[in-house]
Biotite code that builds the C-alpha atoms (Angstrom):
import biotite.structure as struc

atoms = struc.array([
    struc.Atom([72.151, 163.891, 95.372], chain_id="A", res_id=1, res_name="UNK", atom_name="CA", element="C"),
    struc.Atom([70.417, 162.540, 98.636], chain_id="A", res_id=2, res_name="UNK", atom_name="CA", element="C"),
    struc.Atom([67.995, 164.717, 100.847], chain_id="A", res_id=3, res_name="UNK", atom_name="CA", element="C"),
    struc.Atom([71.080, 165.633, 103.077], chain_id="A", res_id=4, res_name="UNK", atom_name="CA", element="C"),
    struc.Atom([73.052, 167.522, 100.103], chain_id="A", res_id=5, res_name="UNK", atom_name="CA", element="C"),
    struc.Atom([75.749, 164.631, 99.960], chain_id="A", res_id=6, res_name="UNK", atom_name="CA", element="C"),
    struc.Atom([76.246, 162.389, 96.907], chain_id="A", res_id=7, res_name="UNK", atom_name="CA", element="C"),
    struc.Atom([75.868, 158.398, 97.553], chain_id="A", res_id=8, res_name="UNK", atom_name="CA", element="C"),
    struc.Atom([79.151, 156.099, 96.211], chain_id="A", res_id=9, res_name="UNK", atom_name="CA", element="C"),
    struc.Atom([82.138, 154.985, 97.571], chain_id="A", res_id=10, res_name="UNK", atom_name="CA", element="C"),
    struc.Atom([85.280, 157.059, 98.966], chain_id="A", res_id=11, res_name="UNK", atom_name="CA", element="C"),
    struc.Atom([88.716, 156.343, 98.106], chain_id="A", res_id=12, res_name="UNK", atom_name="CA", element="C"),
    struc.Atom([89.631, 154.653, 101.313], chain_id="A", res_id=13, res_name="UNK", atom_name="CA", element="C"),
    struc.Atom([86.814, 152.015, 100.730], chain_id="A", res_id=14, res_name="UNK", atom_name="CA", element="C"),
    struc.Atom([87.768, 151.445, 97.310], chain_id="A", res_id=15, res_name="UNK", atom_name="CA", element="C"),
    struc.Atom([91.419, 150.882, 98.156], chain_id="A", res_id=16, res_name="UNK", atom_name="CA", element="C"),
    struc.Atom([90.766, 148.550, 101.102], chain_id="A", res_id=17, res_name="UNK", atom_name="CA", element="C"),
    struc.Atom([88.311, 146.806, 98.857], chain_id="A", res_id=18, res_name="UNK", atom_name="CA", element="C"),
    struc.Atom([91.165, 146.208, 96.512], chain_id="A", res_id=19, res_name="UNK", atom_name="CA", element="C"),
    struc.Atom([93.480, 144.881, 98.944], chain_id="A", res_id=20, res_name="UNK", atom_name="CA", element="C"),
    struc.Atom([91.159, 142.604, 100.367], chain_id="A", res_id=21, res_name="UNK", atom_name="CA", element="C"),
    struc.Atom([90.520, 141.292, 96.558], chain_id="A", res_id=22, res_name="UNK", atom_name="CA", element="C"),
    struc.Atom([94.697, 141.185, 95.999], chain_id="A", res_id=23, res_name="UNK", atom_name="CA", element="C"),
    struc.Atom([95.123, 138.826, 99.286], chain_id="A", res_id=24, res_name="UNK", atom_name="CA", element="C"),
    struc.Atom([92.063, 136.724, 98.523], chain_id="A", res_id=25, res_name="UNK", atom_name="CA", element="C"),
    struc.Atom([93.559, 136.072, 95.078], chain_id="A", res_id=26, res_name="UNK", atom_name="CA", element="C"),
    struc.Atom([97.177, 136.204, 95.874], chain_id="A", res_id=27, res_name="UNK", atom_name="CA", element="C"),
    struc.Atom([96.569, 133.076, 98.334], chain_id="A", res_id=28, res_name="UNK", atom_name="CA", element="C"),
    struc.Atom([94.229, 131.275, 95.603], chain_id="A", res_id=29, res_name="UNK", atom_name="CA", element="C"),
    struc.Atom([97.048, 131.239, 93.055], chain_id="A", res_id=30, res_name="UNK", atom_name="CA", element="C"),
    struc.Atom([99.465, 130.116, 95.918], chain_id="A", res_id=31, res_name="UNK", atom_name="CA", element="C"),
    struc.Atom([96.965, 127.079, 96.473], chain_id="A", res_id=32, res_name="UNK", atom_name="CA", element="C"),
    struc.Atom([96.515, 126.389, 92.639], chain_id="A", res_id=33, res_name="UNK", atom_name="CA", element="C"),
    struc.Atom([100.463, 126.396, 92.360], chain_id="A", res_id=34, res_name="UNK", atom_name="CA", element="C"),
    struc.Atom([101.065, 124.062, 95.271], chain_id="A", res_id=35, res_name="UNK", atom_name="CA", element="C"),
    struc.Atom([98.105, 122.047, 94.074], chain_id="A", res_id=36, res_name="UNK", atom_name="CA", element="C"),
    struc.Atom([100.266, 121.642, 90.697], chain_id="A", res_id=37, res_name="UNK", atom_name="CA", element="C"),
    struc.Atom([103.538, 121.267, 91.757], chain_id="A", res_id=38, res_name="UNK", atom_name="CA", element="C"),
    struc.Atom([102.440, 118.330, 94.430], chain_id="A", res_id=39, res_name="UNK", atom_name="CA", element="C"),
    struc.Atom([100.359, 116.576, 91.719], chain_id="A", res_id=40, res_name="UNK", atom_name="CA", element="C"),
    struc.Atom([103.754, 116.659, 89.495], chain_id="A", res_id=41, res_name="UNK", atom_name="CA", element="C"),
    struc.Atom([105.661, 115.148, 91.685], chain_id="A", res_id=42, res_name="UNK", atom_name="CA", element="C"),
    struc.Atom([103.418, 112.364, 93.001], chain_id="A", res_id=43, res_name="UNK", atom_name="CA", element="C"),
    struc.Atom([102.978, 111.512, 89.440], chain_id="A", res_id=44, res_name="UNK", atom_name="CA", element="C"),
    struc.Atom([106.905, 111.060, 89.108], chain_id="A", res_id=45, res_name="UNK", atom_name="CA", element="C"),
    struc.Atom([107.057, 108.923, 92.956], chain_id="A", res_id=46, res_name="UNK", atom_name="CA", element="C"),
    struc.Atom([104.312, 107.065, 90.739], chain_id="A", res_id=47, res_name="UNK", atom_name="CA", element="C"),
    struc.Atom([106.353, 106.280, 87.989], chain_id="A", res_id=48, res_name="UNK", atom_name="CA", element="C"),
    struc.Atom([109.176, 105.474, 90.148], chain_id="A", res_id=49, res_name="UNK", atom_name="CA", element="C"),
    struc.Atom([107.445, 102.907, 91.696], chain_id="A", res_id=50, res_name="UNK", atom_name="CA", element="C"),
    struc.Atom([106.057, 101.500, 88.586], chain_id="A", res_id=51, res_name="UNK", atom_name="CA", element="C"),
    struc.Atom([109.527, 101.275, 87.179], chain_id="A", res_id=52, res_name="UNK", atom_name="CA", element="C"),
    struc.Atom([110.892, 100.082, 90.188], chain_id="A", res_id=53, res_name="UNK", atom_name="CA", element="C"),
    struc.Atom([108.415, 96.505, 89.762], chain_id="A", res_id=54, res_name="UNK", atom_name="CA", element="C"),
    struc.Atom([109.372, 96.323, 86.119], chain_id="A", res_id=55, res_name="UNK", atom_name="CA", element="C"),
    struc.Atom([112.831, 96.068, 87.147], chain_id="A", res_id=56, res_name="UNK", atom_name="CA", element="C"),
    struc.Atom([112.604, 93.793, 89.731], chain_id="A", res_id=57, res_name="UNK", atom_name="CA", element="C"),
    struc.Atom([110.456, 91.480, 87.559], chain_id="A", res_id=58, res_name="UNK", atom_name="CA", element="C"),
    struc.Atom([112.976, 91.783, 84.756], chain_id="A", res_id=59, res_name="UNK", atom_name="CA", element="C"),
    struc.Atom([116.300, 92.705, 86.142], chain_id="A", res_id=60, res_name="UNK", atom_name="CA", element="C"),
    struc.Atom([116.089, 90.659, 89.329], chain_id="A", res_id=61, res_name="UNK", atom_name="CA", element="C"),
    struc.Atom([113.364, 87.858, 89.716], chain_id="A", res_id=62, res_name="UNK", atom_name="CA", element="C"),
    struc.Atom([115.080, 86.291, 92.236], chain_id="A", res_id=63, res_name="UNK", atom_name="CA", element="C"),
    struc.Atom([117.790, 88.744, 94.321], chain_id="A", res_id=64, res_name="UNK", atom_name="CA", element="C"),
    struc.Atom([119.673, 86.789, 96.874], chain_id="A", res_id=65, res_name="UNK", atom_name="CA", element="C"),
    struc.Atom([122.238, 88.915, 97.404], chain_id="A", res_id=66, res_name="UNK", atom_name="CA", element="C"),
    struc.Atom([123.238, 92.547, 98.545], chain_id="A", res_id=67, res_name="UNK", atom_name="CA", element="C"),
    struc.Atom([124.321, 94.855, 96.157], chain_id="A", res_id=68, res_name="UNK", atom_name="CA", element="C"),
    struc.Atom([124.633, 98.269, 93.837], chain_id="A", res_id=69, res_name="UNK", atom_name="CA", element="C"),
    struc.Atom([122.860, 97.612, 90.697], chain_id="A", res_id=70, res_name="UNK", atom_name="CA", element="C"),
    struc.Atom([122.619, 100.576, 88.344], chain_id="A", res_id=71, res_name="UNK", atom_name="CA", element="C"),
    struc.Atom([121.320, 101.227, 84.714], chain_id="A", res_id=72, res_name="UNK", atom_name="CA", element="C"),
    struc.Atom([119.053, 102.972, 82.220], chain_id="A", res_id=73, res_name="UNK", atom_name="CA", element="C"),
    struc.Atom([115.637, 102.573, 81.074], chain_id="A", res_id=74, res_name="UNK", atom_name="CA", element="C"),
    struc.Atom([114.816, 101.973, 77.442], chain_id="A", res_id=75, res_name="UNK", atom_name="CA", element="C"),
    struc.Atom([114.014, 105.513, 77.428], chain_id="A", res_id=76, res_name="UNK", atom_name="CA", element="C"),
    struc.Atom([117.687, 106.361, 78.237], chain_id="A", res_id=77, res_name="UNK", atom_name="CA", element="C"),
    struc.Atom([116.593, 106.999, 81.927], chain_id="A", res_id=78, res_name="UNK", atom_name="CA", element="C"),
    struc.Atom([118.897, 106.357, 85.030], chain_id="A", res_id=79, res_name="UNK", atom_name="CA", element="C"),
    struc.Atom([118.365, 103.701, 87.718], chain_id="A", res_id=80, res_name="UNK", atom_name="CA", element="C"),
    struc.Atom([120.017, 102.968, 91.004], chain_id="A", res_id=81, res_name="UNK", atom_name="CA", element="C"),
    struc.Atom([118.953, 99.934, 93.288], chain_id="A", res_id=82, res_name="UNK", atom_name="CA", element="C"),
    struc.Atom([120.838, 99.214, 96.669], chain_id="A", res_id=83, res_name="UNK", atom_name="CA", element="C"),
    struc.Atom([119.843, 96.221, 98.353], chain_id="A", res_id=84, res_name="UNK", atom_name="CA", element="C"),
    struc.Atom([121.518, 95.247, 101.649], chain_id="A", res_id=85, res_name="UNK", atom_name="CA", element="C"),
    struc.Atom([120.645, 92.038, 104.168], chain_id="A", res_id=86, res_name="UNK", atom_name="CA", element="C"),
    struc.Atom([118.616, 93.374, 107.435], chain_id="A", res_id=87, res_name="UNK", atom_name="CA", element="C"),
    struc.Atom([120.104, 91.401, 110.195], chain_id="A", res_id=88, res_name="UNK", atom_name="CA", element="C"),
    struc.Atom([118.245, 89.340, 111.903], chain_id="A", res_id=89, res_name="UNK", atom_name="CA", element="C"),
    struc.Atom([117.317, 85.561, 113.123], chain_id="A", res_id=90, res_name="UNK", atom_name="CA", element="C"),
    struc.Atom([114.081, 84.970, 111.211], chain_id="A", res_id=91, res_name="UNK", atom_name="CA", element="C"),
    struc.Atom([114.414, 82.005, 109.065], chain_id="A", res_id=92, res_name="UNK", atom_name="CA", element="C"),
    struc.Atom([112.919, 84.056, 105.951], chain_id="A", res_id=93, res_name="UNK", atom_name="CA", element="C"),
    struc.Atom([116.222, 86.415, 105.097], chain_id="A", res_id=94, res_name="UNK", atom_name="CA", element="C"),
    struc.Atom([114.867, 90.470, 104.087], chain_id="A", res_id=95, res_name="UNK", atom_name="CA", element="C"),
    struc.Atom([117.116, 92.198, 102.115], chain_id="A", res_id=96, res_name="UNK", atom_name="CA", element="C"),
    struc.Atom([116.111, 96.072, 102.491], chain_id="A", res_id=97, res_name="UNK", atom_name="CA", element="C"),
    struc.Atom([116.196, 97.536, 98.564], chain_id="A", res_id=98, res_name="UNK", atom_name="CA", element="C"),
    struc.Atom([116.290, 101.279, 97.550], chain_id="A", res_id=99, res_name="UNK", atom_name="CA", element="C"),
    struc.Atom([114.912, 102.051, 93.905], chain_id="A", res_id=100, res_name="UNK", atom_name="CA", element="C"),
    struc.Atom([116.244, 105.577, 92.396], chain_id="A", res_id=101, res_name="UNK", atom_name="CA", element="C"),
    struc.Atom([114.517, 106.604, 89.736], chain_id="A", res_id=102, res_name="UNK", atom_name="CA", element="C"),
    struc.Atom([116.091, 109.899, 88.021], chain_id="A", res_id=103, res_name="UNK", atom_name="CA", element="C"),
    struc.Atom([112.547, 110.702, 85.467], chain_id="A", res_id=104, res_name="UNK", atom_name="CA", element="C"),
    struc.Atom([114.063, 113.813, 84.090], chain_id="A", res_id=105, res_name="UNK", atom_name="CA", element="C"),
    struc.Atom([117.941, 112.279, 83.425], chain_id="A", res_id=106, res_name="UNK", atom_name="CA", element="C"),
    struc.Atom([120.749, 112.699, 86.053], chain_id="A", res_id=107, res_name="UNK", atom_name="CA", element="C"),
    struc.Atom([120.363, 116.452, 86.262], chain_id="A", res_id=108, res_name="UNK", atom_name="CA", element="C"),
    struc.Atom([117.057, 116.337, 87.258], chain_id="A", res_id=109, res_name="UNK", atom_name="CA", element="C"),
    struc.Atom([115.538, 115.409, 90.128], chain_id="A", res_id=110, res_name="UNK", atom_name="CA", element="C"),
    struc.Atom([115.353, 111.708, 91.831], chain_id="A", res_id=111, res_name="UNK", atom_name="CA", element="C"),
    struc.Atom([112.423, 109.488, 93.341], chain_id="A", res_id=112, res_name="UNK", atom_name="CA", element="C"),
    struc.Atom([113.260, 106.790, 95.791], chain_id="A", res_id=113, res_name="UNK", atom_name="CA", element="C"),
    struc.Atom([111.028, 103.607, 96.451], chain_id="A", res_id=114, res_name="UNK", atom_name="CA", element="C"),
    struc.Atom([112.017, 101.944, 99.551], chain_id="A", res_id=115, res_name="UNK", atom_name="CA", element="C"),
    struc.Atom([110.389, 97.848, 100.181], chain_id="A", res_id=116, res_name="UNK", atom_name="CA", element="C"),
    struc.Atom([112.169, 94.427, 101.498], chain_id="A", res_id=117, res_name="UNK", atom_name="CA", element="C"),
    struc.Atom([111.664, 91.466, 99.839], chain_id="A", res_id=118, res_name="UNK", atom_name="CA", element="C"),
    struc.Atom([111.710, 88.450, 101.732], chain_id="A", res_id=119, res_name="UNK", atom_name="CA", element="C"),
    struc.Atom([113.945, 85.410, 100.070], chain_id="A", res_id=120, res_name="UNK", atom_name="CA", element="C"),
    struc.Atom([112.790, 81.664, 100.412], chain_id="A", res_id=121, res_name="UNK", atom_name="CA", element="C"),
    struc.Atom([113.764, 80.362, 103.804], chain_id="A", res_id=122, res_name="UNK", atom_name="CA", element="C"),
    struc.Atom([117.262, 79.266, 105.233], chain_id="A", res_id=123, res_name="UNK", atom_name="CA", element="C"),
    struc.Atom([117.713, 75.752, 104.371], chain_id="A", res_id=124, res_name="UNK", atom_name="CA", element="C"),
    struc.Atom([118.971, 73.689, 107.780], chain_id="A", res_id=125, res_name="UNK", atom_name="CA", element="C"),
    struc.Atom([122.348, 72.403, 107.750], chain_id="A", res_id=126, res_name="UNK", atom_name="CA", element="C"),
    struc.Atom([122.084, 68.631, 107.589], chain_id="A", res_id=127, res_name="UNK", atom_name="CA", element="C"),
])
């Protein structure tokens, strides 16, 4: 006991606000670690869709000319989908705008799109 007859410790109402603080403080750490997670998942997977997507165009189409739907699998049984379609212009290099979806899980799961243009050799002049 203390020279004024009361005992020193904590009361109730301290020790439950203490405990909410404590909840809160974790409750938004574990929010933060689970975002954290989640985001490096999926830039992994935008990763691998971009690495699959230059595979592809080395080995599927080395030289696209032409618009298009072009769809597949990967050797590991995964599904592909490349749109490519002319941008309109009067530049003598033609674009053609291409989409890459990659489906990393299979069709059920979710997709990752890679957008570029590739330029094609130049417009030969009529003669």
């Amino acid at each position: 006991m203390s020279a004024d007859g009361k005992e020193g410790g904590f009361i109730l109402v301290e020790t439950i606000v203490a405990f909410a603080i404590l909840a809160v403080a974790l409750g938004v750490g574990m929010q933060t670690i689970s975002q954290s997670a989640t985001t490096l998942v999926r830039a992994a997977d935008i990763q691998a869709a971009g690495l699959v997507y230059a595979s592809l165009a080395a080995k599927e189409f080395p030289d696209l000319r032409n618009e298009g739907d072009f769809e597949g699998e990967l050797d590991s049984g995964e599904p592909w989908r490349i749109v490519a379609r002319a941008v309109r212009d009067d530049h003598a290099r033609p674009l053609l705008a291409l989409t890459a979806t990659v489906w990393p899980r299979g069709a059920k799961g979710p997709s990752y799109t890679y957008r570029t243009f590739v330029s094609n050799p130049p417009l030969q002049a009529a003669p």
